[in-house]
C-alpha positions as CSV (number, residue, x, y, z in Angstrom):
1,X,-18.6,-91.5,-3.0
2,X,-17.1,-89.4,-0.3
3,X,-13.2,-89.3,-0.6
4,X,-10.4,-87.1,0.8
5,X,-7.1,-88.0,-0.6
6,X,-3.8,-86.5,0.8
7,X,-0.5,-86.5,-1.3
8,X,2.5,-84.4,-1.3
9,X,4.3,-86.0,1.8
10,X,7.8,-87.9,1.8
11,X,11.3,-87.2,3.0
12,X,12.9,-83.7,3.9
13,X,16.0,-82.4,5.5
14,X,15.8,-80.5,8.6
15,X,15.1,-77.0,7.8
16,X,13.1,-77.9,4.4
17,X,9.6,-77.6,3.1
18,X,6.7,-79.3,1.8
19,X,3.4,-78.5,0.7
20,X,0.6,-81.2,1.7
21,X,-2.5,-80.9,-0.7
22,X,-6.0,-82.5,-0.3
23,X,-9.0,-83.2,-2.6
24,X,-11.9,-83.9,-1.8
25,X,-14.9,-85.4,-3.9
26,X,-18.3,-86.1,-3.3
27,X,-19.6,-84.0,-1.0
28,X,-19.9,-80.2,-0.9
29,X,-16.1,-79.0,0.2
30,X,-16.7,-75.0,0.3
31,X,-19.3,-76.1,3.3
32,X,-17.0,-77.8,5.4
33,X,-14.3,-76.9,7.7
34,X,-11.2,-77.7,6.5
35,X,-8.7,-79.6,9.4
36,X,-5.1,-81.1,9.4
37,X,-3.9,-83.5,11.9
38,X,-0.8,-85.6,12.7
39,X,-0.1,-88.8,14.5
40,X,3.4,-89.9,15.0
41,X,4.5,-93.2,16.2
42,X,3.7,-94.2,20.0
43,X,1.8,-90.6,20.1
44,X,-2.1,-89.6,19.5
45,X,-3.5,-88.0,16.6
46,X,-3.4,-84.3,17.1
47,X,-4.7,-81.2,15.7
48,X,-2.2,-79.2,13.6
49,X,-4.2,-76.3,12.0
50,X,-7.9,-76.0,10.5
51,X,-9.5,-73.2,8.9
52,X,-13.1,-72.6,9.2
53,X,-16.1,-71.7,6.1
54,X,-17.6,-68.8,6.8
55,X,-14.9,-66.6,7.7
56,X,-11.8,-68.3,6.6
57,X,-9.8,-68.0,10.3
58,X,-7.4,-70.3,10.4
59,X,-5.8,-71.7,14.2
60,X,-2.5,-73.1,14.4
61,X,-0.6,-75.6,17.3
62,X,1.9,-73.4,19.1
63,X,4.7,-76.4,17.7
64,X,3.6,-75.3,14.3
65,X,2.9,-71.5,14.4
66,X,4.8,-69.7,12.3
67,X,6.0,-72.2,10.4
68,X,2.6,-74.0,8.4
69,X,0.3,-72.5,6.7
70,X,-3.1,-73.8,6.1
71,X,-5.4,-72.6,2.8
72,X,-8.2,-73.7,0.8
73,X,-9.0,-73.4,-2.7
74,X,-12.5,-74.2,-3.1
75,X,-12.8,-74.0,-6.7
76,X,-10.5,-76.7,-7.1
77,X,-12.1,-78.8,-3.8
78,X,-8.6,-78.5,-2.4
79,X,-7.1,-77.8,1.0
80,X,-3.2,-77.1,1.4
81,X,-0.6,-77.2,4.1
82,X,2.3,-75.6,3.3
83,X,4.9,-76.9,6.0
84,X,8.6,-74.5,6.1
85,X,11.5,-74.8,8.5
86,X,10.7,-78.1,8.9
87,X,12.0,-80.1,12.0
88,X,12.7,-83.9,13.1
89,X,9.8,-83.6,15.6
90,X,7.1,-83.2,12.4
91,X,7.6,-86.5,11.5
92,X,4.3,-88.3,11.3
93,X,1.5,-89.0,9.4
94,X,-0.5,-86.2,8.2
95,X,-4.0,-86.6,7.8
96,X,-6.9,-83.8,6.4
97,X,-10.5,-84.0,7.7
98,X,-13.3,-82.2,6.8
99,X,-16.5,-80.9,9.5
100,X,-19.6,-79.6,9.3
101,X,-21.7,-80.2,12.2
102,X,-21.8,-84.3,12.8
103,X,-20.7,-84.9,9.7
104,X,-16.9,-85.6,9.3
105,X,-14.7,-87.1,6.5
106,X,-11.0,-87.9,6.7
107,X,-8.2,-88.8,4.4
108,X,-6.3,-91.7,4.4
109,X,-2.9,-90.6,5.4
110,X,0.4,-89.1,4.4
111,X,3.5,-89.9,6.0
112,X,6.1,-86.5,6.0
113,X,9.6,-87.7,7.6
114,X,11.9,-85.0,8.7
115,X,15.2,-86.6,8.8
116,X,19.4,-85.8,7.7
């Protein structure tokens, strides 16, 4: 069974940090790209920052560059998003996908709220 499960989200103070983490099962993670979106309320689901197989390049939104980091530890089936300098205008719900070719798997959801 195919699963992607996100944890790691919650409430942070302007200027904070979280790490978003990933794990996937049943399928063959190290062959897949590696993706995290966001979709905040009233707004569609965009592309924050992904990270490709063969090379490892990683691509960023210009809101978040600088400031995320995306990584992948394939031994442990895992992909990361470590989120600094965090601001009111992250708050949404973070999502990780994973590509390769037509196929494409997605995580359920974790809500990160940016808020004094």
């Amino acid at each position: 069974q195919v699963q992607l499960v996100e944890s790691g989200g919650g409430l942070v103070q302007p200027g904070g940090s979280l790490r978003l983490s990933c794990a996937a099962s049943g399928f063959t993670f190290s062959s897949y790209a590696s993706r995290w979106y966001r979709q905040a309320p009233g707004k569609e689901r965009e592309l924050v920052a992904s990270m490709s197989t063969a090379s490892g390049s990683t691509n960023y939104a210009d809101s978040v560059k600088g400031r995320f980091t995306i990584s992948r530890d394939n031994a442990k089936n895992t992909v990361y998003l470590q989120m600094n300098s965090l601001k009111p205008e992250d708050t949404a719900v973070y999502y990780c996908n994973a590509q390769s070719g037509t196929r494409r798997y997605w995580g359920q959801g974790t809500q990160v709220t940016v808020s004094s």
